[in-house]
C-alpha positions as CSV (number, residue, x, y, z in Angstrom):
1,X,90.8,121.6,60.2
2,X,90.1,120.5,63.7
3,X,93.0,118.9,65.7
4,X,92.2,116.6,68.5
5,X,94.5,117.3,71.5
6,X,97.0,114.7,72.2
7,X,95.9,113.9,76.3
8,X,95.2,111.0,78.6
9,X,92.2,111.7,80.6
10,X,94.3,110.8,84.4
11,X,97.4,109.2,85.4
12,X,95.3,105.9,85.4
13,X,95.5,105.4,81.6
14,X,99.5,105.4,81.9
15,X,100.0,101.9,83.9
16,X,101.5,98.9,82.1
17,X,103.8,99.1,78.6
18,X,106.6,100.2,80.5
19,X,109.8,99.5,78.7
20,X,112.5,97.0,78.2
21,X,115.7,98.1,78.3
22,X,119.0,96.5,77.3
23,X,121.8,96.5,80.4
24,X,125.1,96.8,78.8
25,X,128.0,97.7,81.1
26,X,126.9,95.6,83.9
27,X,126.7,92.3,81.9
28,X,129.3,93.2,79.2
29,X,131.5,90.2,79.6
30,X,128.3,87.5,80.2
31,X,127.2,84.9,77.8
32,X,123.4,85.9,76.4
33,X,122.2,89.7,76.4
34,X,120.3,91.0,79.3
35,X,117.3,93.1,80.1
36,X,115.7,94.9,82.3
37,X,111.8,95.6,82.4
38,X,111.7,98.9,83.9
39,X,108.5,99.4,85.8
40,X,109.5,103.1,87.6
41,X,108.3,104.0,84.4
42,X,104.4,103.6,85.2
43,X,102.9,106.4,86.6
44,X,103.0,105.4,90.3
45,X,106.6,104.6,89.7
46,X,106.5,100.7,90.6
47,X,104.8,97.2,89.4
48,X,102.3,97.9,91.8
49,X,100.5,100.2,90.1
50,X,99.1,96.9,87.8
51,X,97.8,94.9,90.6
52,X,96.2,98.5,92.7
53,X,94.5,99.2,89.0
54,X,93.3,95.8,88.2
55,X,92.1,94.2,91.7
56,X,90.3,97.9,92.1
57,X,88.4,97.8,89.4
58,X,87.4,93.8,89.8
59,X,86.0,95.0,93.3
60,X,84.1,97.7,91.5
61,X,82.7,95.1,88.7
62,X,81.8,93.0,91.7
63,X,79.9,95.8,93.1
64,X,82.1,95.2,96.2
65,X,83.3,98.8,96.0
66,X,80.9,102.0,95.3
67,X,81.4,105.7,95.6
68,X,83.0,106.9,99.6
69,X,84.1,103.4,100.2
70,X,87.4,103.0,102.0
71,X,90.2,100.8,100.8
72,X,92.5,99.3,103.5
73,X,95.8,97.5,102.7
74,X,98.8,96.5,103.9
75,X,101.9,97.7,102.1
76,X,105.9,98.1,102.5
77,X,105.3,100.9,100.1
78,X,105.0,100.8,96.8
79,X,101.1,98.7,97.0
80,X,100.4,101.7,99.1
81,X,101.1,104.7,96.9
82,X,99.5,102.8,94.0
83,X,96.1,102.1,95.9
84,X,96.4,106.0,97.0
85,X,96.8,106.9,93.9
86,X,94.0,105.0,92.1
87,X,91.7,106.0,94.9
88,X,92.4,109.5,94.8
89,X,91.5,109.4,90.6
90,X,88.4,107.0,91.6
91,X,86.9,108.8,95.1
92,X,87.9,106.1,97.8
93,X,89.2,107.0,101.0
94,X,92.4,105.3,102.1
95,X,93.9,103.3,105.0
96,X,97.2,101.7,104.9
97,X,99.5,99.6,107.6
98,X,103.1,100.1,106.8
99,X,105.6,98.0,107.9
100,X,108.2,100.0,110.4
101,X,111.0,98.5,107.9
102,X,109.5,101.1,104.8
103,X,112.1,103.8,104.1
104,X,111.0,107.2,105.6
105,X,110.6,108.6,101.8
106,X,107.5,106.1,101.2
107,X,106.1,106.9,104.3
108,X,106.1,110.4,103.7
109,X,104.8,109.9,99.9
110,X,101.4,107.3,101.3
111,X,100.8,110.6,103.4
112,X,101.2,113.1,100.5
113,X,98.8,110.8,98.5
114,X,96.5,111.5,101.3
115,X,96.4,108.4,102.8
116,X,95.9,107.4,106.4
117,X,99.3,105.9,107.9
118,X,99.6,103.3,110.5
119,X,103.2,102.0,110.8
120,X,103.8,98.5,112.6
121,X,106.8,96.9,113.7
122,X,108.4,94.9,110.7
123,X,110.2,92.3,112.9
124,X,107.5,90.1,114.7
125,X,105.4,87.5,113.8
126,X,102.9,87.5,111.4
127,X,100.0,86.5,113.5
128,X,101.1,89.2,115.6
129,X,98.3,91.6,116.8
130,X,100.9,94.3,116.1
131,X,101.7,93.1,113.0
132,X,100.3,95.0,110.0
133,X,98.9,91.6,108.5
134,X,96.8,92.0,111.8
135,X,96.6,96.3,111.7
136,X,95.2,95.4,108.3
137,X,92.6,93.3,109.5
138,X,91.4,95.4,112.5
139,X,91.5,98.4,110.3
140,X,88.7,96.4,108.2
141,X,86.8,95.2,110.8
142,X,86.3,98.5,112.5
143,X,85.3,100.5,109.5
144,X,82.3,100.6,108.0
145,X,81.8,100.3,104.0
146,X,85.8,99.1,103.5
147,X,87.4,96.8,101.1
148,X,90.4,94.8,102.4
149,X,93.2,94.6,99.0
150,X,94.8,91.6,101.1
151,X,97.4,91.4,98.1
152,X,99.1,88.6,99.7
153,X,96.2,86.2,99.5
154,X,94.2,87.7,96.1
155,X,94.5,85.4,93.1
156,X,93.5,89.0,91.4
157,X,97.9,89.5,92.0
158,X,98.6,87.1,90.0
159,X,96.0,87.9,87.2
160,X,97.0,91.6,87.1
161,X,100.6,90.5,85.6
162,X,99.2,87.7,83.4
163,X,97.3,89.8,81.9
164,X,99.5,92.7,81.3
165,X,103.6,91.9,82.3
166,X,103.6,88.5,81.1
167,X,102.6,89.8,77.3
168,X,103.7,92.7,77.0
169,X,107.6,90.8,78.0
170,X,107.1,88.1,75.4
171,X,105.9,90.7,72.6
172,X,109.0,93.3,73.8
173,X,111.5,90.2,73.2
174,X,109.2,88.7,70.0
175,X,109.0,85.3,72.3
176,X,112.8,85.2,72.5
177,X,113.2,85.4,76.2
178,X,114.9,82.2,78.1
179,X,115.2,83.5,81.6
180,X,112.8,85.6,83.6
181,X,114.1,87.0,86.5
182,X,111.8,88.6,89.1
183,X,111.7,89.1,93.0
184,X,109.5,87.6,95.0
185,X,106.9,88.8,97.7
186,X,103.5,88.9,97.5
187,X,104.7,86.7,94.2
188,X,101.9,88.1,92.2
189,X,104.3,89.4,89.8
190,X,106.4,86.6,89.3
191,X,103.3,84.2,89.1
192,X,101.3,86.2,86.7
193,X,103.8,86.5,84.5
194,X,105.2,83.1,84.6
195,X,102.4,81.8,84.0
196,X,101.7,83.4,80.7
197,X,105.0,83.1,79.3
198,X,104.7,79.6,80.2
199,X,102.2,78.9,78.3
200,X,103.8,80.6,75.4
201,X,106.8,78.3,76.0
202,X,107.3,76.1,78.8
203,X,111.3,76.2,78.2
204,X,111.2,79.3,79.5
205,X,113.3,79.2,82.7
206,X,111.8,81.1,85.6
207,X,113.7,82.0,89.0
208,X,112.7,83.7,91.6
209,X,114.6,86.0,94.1
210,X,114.4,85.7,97.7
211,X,116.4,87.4,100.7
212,X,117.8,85.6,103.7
213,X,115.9,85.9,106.5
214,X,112.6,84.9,104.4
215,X,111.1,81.5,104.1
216,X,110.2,81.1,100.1
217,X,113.2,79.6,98.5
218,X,113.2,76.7,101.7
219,X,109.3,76.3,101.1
220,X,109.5,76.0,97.4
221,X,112.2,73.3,97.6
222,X,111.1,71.1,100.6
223,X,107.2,72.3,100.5
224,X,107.5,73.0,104.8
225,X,107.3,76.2,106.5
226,X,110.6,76.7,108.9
227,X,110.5,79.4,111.3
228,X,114.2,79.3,111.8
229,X,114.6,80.5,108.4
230,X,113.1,83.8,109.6
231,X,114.8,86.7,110.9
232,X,115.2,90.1,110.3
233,X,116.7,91.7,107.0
234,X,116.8,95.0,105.6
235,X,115.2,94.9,101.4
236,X,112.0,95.9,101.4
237,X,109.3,94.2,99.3
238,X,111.1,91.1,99.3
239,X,110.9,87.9,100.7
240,X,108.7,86.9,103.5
241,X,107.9,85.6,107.4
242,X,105.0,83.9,105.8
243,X,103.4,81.8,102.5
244,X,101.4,83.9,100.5
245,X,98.8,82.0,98.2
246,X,99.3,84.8,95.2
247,X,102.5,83.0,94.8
248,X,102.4,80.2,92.5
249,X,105.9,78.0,93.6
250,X,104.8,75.3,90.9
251,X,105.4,77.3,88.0
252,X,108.9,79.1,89.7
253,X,112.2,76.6,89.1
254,X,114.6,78.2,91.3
255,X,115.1,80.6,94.1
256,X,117.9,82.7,94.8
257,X,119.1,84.4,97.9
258,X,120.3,87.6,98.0
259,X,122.2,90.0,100.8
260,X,120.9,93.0,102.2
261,X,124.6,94.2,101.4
262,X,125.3,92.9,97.9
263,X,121.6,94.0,96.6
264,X,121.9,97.7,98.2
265,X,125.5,97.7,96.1
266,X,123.7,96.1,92.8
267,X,121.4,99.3,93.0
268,X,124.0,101.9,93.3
269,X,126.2,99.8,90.7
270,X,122.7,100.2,87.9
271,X,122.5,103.6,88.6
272,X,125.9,104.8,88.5
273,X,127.0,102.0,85.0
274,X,123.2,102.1,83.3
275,X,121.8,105.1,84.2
276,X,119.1,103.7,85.6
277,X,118.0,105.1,89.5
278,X,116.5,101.9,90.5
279,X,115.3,100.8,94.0
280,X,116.5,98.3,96.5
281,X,114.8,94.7,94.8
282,X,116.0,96.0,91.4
283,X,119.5,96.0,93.3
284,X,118.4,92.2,94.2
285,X,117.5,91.1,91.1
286,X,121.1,92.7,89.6
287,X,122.5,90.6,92.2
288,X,120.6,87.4,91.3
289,X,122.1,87.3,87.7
290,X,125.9,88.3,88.9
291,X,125.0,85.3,91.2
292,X,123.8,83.0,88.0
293,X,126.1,84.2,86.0
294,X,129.0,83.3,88.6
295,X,127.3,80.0,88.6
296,X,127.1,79.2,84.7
297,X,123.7,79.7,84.4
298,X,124.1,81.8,81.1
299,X,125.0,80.5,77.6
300,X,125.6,82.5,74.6
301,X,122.2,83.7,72.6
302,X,119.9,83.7,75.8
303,X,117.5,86.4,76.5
304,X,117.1,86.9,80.2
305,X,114.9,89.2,81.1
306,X,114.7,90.8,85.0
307,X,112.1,93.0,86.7
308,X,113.1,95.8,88.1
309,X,110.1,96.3,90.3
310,X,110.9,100.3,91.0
311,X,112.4,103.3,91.6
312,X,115.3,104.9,93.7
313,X,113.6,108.1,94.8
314,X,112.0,105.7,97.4
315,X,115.3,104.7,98.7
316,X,117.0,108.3,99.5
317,X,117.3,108.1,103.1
318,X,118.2,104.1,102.5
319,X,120.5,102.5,100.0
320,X,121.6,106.2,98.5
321,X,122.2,107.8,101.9
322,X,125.9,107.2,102.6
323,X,125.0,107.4,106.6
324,X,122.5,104.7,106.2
325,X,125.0,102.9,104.4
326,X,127.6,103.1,107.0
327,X,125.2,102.3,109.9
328,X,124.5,98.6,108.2
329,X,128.2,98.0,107.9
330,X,128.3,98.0,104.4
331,X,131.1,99.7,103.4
332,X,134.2,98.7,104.1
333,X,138.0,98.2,102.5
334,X,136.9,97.1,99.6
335,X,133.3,98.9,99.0
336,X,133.4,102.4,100.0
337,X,130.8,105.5,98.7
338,X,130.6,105.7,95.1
339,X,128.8,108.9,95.3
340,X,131.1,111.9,95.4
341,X,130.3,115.0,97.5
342,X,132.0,118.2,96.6
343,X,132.2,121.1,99.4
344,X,132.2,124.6,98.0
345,X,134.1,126.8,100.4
346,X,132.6,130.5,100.4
């Protein structure tokens, strides 16, 4: 008898379902259980891989995209690998503008994934020509048969996660979740899938995590845009010098803000109590719930679920490199390197 081989046809066919897994040590003495949606497990190791996938293949059932196109996007990272990746699979050429604030290890991944790399200064304004809002634009303008992602202003950010995060969360927790914790950036992720579990049950309590230096949690709760909210901070992929439509702040309750320190500590804290190597925003959304809990946020039998958007590989030469660690000042007295180096003498 003929056996059919067990195979997925490309990498493509691996996005979404990633896991949910329980945190134990990190939240042992908190009222509710808590859980993590680990998405380093698609194949792109991120979240982004939904939104690359899904706004992709919209363009090519527009007919926006056909075969030799060029996609351009802007990207602190992980959008980037995941649009290389899908257009490597799908024959697209790709352009990306990096922000200079990307960790040298995603930098060096776009170009591995074949993509063309311009890097722009993180820390000026958005309207900026150097900006890569603005790179991004040019980019588009100058070559011929390209599609601009634009991820920050596609409603097709959002509808990536409604249509995959959002159910596959409330099927994973059988519609028990209370609390969905999730970073925000772009906000697609946090809006997609907010918005579905919403409409599954609008007790669900939804916060979103921001870092200082960014505007979000200020414009969610006064609805006005202050540039002396803004300046420069360190996490990458969250928080932002701008308002991006594919955030929904209507369907988010609450903001949190975060540290650059405390987040880079959260991460090193999963990795080393959960086994878990997450990346920097999973560190942030760990921090958000110590936060919350601090706070009295929690009650006994909630569900909260986070998002941890990815993974720590992208991070070596950042929050698990004990030199970068020292150069921001974050270790001190009473946080010092958790990561032990032995020395073999020959």
């Amino acid at each position: 008898m003929k056996k059919n081989i067990q195979v997925f046809d490309n990498v493509l066919q691996l996005i979404g379902n990633t896991p949910l897994i329980k945190l134990n040590r990190m939240t042992a003495d908190y009222d509710g259980e808590f859980f993590a949606k680990v998405e380093a497990f698609n194949p792109g190791h991120s979240s982004k891989d939904r939104i690359a996938l899904h706004i992709i293949e919209e363009a090519e059932r527009q007919g926006v995209l056909t075969p030799g196109d060029t996609i351009i996007e802007t990207t602190s990272g992980n959008t980037g690998f995941s649009i290389a990746m899908v257009s490597i699979i799908k024959g697209y050429k790709c352009i990306l503008a990096v922000s200079s604030k990307s960790s040298a290890d995603k930098i060096d991944m776009l170009k591995s994934m074949g993509a063309q790399v311009y890097v722009c200064p993180a820390h000026v304004s958005a309207d900026d020509p150097r900006s890569y809002y603005e790179v991004a634009k040019r980019l588009h303008e100058e070559t011929k048969g390209s599609v601009y992602i634009n991820q920050y202003f596609n409603q097709l950010n959002i509808d990536a996660h409604y249509h995959s995060t959002g159910p596959e969360i409330w099927e994973q927790t059988e519609g028990q979740i209370t609390h969905l914790i999730a970073c925000s950036g772009t906000g697609g992720t946090i809006s997609g899938t907010a918005k579905y579990l919403k409409e599954q049950n609008p007790n669900i309590k939804i916060i979103g995590v921001d870092a200082y230096g960014s505007v979000l949690k200020k414009y969610h709760e006064t609805r006005e845009f202050d540039h002396d909210e803004i300046y420069p901070y360190r996490i990458e992929g969250l928080g932002k010098n701008l308002i991006p439509t594919a955030t929904d702040f209507d369907i988010i309750d609450e903001f949190v803000k975060v540290t650059d320190e405390e987040s880079a500590h959260a991460a090193r804290e999963i990795s080393r109590t959960e086994g878990l190597f997450v990346g920097y925003t999973s560190g942030a959304a760990m921090q958000a719930i110590k936060q919350l809990n601090e706070a009295g946020e929690f009650k006994p039998g909630d569900k909260v679920v986070a998002i941890f958007p990815d993974h720590g590989s992208r991070y070596m030469s950042k929050i698990y490199s004990d030199k970068w660690m020292d150069e921001q000042g974050f270790f001190d007295s009473k946080k010092v390197s958790t990561i032990e180096t032995i020395q073999y003498i020959k």
